[in-house]
GUKOLZA-743635 format. One record per atom (N, C-alpha, C): residue in three letters; x negated, y, z; atom name. Coordinates in Angstrom, 1 decimal, padded with zeros to 4 digits, m for minus. Example, Ala and Ser with C-alpha at 12.3 -4.5 7.8 and 13.67 -1.06 7.14 Angstrom:
+------+--------+--------+--------+------+
| resn |     px |     py |     pz | name |
+------+--------+--------+--------+------+
|  ala | m013.2 | m005.7 |  007.8 |    N |
|  ala | m012.3 | m004.5 |  007.8 |   CA |
|  ala | m013.2 | m003.3 |  007.8 |    C |
|  ser | m012.8 | m002.2 |  007.1 |    N |
|  ser | m013.7 | m001.1 |  007.1 |   CA |
|  ser | m012.9 |  000.0 |  007.9 |    C |
+------+--------+--------+--------+------+
END
This chain:
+------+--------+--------+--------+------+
| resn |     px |     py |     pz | name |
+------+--------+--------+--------+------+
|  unk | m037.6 |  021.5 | m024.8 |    N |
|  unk | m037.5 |  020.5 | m023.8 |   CA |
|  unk | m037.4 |  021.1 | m022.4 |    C |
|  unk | m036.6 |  022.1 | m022.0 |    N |
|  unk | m036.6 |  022.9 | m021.1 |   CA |
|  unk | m035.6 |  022.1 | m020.0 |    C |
|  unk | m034.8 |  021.1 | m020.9 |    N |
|  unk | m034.0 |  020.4 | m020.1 |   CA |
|  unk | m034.8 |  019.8 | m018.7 |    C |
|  unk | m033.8 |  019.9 | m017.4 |    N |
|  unk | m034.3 |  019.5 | m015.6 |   CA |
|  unk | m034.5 |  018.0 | m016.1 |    C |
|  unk | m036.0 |  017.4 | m015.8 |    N |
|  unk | m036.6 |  016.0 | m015.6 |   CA |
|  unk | m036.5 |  015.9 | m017.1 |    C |
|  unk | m036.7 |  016.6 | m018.0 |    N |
|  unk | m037.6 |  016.2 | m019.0 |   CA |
|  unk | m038.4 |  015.8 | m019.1 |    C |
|  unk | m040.2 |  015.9 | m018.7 |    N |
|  unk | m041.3 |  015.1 | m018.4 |   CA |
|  unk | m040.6 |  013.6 | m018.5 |    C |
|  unk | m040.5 |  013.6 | m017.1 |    N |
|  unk | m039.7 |  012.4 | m016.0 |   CA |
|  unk | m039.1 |  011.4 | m017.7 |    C |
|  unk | m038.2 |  012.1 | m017.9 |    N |
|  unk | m036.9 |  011.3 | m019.4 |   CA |
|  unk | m037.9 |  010.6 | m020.0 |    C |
|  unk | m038.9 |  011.3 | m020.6 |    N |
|  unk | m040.2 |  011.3 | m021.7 |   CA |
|  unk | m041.2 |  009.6 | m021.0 |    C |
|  unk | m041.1 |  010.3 | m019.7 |    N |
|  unk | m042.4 |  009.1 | m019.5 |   CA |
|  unk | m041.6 |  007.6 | m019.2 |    C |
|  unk | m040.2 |  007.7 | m018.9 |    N |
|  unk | m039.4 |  006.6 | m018.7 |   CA |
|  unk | m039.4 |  005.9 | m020.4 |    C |
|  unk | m039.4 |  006.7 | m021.3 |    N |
|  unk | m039.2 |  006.4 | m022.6 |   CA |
|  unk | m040.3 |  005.3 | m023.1 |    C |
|  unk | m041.3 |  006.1 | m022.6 |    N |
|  unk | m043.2 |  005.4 | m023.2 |   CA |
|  unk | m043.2 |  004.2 | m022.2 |    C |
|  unk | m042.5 |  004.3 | m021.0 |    N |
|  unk | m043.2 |  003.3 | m020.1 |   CA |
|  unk | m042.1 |  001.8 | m020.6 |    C |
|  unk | m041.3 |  002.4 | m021.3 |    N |
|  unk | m040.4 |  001.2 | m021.5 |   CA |
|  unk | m040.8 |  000.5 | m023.1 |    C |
|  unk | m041.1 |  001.3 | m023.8 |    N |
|  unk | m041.7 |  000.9 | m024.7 |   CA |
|  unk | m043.2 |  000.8 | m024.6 |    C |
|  unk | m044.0 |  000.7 | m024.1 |    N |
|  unk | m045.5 |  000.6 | m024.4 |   CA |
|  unk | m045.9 |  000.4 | m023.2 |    C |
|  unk | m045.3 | m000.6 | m022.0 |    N |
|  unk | m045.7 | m000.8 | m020.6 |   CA |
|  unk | m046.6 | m002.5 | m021.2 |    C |
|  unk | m045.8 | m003.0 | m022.1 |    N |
|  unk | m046.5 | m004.7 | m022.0 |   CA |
|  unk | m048.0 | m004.7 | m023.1 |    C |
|  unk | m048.0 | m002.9 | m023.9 |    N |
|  unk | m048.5 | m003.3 | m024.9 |   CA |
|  unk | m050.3 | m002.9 | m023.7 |    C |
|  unk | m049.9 | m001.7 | m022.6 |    N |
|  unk | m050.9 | m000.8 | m022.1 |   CA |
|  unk | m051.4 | m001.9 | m021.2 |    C |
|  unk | m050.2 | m002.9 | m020.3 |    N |
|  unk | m050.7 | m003.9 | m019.8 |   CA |
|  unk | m051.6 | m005.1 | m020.4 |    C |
|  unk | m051.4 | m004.8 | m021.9 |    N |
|  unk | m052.5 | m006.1 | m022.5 |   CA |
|  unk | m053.7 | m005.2 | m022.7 |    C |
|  unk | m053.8 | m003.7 | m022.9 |    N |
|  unk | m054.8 | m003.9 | m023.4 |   CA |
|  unk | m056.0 | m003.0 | m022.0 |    C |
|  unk | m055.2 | m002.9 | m021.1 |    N |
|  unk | m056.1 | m003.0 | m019.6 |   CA |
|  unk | m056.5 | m004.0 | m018.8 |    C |
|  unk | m055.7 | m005.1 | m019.2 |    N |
|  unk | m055.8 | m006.3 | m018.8 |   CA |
|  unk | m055.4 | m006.6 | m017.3 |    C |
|  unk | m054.8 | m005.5 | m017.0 |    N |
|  unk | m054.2 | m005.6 | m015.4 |   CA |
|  unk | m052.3 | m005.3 | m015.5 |    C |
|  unk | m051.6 | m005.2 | m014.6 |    N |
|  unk | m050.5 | m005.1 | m013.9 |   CA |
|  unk | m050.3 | m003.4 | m014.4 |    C |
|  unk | m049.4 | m002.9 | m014.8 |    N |
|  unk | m049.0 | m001.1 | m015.4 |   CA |
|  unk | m048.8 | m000.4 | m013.8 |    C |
|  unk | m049.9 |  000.3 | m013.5 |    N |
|  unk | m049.9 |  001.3 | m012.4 |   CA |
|  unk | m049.4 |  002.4 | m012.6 |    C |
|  unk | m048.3 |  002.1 | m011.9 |    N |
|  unk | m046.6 |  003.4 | m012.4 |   CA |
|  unk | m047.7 |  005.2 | m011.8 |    C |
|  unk | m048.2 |  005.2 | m010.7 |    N |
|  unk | m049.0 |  006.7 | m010.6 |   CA |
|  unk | m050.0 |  006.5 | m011.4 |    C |
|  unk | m051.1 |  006.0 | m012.3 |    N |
|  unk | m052.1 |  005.9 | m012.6 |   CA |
|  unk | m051.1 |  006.5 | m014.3 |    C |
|  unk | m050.4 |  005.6 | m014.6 |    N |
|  unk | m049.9 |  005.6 | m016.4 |   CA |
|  unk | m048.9 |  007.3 | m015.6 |    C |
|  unk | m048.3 |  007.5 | m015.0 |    N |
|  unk | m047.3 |  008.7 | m015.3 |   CA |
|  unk | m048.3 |  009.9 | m015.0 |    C |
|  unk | m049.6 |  010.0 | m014.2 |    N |
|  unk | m050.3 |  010.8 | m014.1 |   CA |
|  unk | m051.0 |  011.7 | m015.7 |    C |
|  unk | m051.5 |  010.0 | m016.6 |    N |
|  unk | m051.8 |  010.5 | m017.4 |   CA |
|  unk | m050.6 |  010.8 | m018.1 |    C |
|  unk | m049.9 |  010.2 | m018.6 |    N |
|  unk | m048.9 |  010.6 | m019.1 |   CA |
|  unk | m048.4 |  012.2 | m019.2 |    C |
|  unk | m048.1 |  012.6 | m017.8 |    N |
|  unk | m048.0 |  013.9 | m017.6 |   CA |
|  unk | m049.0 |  014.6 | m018.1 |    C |
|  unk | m050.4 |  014.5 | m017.7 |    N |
|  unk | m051.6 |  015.4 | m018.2 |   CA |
|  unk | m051.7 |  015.5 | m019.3 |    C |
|  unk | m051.8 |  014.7 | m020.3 |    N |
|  unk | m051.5 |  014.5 | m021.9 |   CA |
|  unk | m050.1 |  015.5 | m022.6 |    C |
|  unk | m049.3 |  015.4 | m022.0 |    N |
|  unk | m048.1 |  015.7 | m022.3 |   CA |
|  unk | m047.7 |  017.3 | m022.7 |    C |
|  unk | m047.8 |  017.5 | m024.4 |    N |
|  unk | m047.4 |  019.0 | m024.5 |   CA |
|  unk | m045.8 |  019.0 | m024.7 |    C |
|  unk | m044.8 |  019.4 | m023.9 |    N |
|  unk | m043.5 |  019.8 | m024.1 |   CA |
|  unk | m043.6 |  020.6 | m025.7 |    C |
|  unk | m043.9 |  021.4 | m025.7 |    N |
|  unk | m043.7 |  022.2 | m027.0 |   CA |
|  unk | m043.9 |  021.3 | m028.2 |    C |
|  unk | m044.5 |  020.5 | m028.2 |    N |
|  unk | m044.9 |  019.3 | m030.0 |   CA |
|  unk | m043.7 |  018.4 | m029.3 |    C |
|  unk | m043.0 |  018.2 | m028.6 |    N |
|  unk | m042.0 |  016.9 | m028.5 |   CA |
|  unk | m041.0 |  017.5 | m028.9 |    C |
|  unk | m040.0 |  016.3 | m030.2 |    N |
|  unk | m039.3 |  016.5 | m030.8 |   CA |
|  unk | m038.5 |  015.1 | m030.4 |    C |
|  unk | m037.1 |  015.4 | m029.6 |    N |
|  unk | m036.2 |  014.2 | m029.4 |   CA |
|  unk | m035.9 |  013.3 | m030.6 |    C |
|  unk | m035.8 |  011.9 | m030.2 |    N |
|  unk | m035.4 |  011.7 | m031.7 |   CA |
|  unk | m033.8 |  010.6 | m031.1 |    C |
|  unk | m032.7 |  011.4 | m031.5 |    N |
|  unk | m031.6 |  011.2 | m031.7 |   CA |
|  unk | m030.9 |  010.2 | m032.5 |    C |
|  unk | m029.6 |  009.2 | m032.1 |    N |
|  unk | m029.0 |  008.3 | m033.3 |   CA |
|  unk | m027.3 |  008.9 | m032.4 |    C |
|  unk | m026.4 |  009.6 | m032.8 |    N |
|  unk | m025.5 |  009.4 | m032.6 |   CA |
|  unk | m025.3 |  010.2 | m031.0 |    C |
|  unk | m026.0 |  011.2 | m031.5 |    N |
|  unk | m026.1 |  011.9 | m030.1 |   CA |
|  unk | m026.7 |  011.6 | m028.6 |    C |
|  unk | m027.1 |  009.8 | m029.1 |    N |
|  unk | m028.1 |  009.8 | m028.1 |   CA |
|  unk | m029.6 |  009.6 | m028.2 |    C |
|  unk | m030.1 |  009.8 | m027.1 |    N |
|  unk | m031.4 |  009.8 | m027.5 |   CA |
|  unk | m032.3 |  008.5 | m027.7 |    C |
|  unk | m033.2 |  008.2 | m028.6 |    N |
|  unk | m033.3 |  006.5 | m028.4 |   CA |
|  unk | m035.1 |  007.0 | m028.5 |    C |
|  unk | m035.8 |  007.6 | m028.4 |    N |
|  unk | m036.9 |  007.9 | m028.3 |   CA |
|  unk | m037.8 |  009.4 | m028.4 |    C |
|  unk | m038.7 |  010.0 | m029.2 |    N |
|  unk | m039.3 |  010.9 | m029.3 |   CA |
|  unk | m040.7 |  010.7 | m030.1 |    C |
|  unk | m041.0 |  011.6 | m030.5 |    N |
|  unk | m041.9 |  012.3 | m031.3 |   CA |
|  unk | m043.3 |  013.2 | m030.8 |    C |
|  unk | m044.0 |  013.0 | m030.2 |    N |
|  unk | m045.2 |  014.0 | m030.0 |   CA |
|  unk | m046.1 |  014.3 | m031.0 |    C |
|  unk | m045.9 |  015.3 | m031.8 |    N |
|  unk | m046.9 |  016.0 | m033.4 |   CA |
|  unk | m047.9 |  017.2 | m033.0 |    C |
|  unk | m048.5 |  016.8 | m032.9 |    N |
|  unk | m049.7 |  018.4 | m032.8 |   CA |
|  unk | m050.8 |  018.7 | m033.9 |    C |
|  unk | m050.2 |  019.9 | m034.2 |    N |
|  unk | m051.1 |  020.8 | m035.5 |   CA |
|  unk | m052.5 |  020.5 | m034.9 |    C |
|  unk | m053.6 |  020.4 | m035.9 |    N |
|  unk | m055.0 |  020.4 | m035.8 |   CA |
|  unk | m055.7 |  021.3 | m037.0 |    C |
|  unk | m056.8 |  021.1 | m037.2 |    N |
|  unk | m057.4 |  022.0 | m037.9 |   CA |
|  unk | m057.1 |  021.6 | m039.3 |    C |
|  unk | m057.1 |  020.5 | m040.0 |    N |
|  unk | m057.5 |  019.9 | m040.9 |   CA |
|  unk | m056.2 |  019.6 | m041.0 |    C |
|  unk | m055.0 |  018.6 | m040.2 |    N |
|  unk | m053.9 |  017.7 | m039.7 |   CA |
|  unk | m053.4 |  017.7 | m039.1 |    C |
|  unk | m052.5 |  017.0 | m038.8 |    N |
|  unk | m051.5 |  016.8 | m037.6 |   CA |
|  unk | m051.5 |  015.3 | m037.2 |    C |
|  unk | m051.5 |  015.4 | m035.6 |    N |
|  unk | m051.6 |  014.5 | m034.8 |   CA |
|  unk | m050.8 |  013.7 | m034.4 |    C |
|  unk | m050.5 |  012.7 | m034.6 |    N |
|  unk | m049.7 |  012.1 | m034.4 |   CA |
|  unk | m049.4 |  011.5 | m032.7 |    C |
|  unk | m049.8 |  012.3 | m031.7 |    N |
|  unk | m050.1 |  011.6 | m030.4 |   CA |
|  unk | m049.1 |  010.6 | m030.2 |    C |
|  unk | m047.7 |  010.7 | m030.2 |    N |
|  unk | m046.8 |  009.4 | m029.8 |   CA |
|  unk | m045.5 |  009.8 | m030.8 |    C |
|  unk | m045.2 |  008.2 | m031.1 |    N |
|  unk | m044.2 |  007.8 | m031.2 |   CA |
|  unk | m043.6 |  007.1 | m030.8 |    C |
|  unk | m042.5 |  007.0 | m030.1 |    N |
|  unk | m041.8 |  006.2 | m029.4 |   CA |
|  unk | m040.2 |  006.0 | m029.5 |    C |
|  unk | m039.8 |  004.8 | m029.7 |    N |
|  unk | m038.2 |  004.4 | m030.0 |   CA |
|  unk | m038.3 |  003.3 | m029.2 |    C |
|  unk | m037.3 |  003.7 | m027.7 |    N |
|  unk | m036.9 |  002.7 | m026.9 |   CA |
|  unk | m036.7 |  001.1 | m027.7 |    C |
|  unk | m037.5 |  000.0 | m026.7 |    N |
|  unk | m037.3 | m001.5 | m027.3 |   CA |
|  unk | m035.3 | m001.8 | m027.8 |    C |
|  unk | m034.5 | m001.4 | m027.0 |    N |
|  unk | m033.1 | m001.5 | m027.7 |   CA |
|  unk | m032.9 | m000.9 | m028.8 |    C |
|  unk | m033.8 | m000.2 | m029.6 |    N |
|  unk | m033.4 |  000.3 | m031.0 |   CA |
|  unk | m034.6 |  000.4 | m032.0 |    C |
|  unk | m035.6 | m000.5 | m031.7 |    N |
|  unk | m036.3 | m000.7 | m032.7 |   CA |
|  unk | m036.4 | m002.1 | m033.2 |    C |
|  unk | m036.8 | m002.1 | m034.7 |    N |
|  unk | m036.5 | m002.7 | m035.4 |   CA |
|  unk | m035.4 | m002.7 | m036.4 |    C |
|  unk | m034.7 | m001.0 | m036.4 |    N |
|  unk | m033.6 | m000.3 | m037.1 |   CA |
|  unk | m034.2 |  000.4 | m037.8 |    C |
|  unk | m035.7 |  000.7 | m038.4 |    N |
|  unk | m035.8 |  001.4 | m039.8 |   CA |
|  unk | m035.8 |  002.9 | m039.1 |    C |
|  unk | m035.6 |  003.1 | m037.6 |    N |
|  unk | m035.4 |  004.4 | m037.4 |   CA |
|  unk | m037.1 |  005.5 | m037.2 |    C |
|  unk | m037.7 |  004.5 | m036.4 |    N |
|  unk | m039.6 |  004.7 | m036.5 |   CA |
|  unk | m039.5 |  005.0 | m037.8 |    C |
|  unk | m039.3 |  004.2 | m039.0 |    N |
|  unk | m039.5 |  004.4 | m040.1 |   CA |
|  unk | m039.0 |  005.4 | m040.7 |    C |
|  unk | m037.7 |  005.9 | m040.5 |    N |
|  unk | m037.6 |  007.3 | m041.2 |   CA |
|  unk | m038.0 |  008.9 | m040.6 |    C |
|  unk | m038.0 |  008.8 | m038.9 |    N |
|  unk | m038.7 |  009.8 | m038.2 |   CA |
|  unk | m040.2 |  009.9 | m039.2 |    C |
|  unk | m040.8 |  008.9 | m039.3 |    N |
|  unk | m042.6 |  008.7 | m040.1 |   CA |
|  unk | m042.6 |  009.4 | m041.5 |    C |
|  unk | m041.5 |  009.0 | m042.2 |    N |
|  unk | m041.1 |  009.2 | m043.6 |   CA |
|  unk | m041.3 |  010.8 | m043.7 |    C |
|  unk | m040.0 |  011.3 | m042.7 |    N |
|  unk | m040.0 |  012.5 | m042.7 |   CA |
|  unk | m041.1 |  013.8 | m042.3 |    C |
|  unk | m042.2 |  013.2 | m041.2 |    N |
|  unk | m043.6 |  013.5 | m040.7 |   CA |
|  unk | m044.4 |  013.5 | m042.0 |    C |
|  unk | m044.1 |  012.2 | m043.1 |    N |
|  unk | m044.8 |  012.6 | m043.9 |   CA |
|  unk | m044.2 |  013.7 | m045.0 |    C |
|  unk | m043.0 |  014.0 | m045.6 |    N |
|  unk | m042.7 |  014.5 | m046.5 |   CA |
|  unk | m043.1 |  016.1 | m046.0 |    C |
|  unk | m043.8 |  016.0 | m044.6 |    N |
|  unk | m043.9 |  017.6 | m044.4 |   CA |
|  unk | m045.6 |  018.2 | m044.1 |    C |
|  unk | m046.2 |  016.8 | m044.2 |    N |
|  unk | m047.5 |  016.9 | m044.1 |   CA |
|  unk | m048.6 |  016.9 | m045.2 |    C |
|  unk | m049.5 |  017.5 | m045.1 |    N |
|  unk | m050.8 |  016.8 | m046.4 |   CA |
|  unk | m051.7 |  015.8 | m045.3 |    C |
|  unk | m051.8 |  015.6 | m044.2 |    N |
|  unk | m052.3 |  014.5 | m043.4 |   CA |
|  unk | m052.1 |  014.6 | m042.3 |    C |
|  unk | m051.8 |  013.2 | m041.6 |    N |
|  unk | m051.4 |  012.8 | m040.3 |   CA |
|  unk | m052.7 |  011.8 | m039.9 |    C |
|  unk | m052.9 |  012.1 | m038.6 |    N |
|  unk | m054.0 |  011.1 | m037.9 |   CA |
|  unk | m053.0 |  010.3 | m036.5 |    C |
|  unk | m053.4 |  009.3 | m036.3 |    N |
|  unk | m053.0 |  008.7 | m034.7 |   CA |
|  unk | m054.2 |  007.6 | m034.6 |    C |
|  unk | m053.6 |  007.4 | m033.3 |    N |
|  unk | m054.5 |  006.3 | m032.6 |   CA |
|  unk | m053.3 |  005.2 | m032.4 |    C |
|  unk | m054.1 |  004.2 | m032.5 |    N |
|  unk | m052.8 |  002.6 | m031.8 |   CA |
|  unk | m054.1 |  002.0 | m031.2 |    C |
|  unk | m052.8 |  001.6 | m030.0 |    N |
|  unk | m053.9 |  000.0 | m029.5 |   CA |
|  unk | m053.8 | m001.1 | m029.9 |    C |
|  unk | m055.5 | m001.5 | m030.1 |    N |
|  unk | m055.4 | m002.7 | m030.6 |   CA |
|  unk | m054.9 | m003.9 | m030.4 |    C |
|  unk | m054.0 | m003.6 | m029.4 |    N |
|  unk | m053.4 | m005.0 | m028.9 |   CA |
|  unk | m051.8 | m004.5 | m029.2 |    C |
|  unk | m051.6 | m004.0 | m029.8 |    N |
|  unk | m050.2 | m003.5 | m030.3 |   CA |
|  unk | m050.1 | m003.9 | m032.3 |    C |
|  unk | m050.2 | m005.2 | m032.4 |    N |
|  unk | m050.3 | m005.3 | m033.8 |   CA |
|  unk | m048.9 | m004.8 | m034.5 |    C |
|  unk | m047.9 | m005.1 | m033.6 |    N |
|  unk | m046.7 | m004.5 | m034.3 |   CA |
|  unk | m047.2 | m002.8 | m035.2 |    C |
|  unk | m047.3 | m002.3 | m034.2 |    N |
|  unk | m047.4 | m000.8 | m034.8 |   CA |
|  unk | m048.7 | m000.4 | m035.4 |    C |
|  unk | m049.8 | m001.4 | m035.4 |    N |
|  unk | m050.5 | m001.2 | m036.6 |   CA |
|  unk | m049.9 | m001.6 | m037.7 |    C |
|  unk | m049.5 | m002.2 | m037.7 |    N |
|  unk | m048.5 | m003.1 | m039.1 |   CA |
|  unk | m047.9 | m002.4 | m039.8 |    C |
|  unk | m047.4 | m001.3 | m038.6 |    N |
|  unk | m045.7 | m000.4 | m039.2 |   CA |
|  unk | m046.9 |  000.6 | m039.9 |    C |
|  unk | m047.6 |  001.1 | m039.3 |    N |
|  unk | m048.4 |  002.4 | m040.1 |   CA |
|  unk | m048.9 |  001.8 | m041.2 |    C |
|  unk | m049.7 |  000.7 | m041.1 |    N |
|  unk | m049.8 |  000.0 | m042.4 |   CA |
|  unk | m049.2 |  000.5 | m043.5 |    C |
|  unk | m048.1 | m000.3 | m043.8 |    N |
|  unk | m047.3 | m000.4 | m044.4 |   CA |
|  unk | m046.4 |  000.8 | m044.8 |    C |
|  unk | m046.7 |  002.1 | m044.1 |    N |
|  unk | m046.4 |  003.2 | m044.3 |   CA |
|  unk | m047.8 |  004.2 | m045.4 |    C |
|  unk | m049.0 |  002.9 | m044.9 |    N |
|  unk | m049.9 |  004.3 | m045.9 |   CA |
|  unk | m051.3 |  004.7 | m044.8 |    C |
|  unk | m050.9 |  004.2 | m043.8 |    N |
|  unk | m052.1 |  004.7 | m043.1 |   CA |
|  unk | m053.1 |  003.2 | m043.2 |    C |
|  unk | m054.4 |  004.0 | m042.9 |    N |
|  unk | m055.6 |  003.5 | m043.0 |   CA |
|  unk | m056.8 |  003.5 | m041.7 |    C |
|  unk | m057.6 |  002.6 | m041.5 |    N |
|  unk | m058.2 |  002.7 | m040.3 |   CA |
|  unk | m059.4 |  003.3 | m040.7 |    C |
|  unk | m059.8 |  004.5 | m039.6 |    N |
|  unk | m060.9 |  005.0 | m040.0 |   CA |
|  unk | m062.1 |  005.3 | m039.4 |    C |
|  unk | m061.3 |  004.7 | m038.4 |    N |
|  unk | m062.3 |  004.3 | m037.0 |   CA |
|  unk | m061.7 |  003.2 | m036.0 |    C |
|  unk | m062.4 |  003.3 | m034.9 |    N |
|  unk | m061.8 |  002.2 | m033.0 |   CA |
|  unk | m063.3 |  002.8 | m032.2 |    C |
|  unk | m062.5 |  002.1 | m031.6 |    N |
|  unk | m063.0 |  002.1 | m029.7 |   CA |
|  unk | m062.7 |  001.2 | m029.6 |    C |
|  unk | m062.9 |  001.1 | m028.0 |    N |
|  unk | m062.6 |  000.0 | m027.6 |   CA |
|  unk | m061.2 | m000.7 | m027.4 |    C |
|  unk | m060.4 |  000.5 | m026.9 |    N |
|  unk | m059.3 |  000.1 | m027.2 |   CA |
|  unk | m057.7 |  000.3 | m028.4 |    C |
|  unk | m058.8 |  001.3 | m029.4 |    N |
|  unk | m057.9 |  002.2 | m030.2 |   CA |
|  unk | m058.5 |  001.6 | m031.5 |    C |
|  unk | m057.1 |  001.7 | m032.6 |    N |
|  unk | m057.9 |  001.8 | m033.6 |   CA |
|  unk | m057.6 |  003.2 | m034.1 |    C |
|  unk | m058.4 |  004.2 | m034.9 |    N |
|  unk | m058.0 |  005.5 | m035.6 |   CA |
|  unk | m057.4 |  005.4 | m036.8 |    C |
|  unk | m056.3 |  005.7 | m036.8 |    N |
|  unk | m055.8 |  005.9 | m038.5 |   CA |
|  unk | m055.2 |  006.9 | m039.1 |    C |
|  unk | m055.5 |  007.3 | m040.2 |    N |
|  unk | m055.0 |  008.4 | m040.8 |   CA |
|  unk | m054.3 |  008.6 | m042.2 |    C |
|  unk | m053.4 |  009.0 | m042.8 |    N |
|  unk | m052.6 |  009.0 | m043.9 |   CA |
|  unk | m052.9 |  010.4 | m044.6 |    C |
|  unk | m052.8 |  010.1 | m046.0 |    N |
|  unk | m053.0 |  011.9 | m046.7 |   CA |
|  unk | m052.1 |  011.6 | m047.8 |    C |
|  unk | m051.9 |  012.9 | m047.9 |    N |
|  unk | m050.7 |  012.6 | m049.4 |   CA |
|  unk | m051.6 |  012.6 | m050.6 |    C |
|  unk | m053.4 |  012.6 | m050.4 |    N |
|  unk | m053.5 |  012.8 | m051.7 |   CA |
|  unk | m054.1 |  011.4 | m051.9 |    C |
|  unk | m053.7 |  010.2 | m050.8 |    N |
|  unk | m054.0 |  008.8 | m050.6 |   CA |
|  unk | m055.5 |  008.6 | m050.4 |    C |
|  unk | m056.6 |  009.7 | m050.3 |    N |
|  unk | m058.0 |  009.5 | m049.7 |   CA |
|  unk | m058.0 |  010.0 | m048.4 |    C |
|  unk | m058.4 |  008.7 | m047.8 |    N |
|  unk | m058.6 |  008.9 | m046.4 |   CA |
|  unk | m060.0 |  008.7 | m046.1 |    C |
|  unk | m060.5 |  009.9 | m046.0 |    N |
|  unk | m062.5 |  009.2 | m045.4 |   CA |
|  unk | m062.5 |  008.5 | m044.3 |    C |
|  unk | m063.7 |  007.4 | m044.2 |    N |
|  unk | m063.4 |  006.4 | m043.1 |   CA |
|  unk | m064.0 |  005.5 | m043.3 |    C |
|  unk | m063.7 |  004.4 | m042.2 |    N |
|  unk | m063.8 |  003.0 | m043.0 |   CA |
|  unk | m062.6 |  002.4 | m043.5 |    C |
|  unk | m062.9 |  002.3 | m045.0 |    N |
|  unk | m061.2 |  002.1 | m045.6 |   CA |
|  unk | m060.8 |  000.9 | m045.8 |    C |
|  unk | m060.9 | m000.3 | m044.7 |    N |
|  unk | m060.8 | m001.6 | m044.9 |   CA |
|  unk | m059.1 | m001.9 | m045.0 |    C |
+------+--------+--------+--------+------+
END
């Protein structure tokens, strides 16, 4: 991601997809310096992988190795191309290459708890505003496995 205003591309991406979900669950108005500050700080270039339909770009990938797993920090597919099964095969493919994946969602984002759902993930924790979930290929996930 060496490409000029990379960052910049990246946080336009999250803020368009996850601006109404970050607005519900702060309960205020999306503070464009407050969200791009963290955004940026969080932000490892090297784990982001574009995710491409036809040469363009319709979202990205943030994966980070851990000790145990890989991290699922973000996924994101612009609101004009979700609901194409495309989340779903970027995930597919995360898994055919993992023995376990962890993320966090907010709990005011039922959509994308649903989507991991239904993909195999399990909650194994929350906060206040997250719930923790994690997927294994050998289908045990320690936790609370509700």
């Amino acid at each position: 991601l060496a490409e000029e205003g990379a960052p910049e591309k990246l946080y336009e991406m999250f803020r368009s997809a996850m601006e109404p979900y970050v607005n519900a669950a702060r309960e205020t108005p999306w503070n464009d310096f407050r969200e791009r500050t963290q955004f940026l700080e969080q932000l490892m270039p090297h784990a982001v992988q574009l995710i491409q339909v036809d040469g363009q770009v319709v979202g990205f990938v943030d994966l980070r190795a851990e000790s145990e797993s890989r991290n699922l920090h973000t996924l994101i597919v612009v609101p004009g191309w979700q609901s194409k099964g495309i989340g779903s095969m970027v995930l597919d493919l995360l898994m055919a290459t993992s023995e376990r994946i962890t993320l966090s969602v907010l709990k005011v984002n039922f959509r994308a708890r649903a989507f991991y759902e239904r993909k195999g993930f399990r909650e194994i924790s929350s906060s206040q505003h997250h719930y923790q979930m994690a997927w294994s290929s050998t289908h045990t996930v320690e936790g609370n496995n509700r």
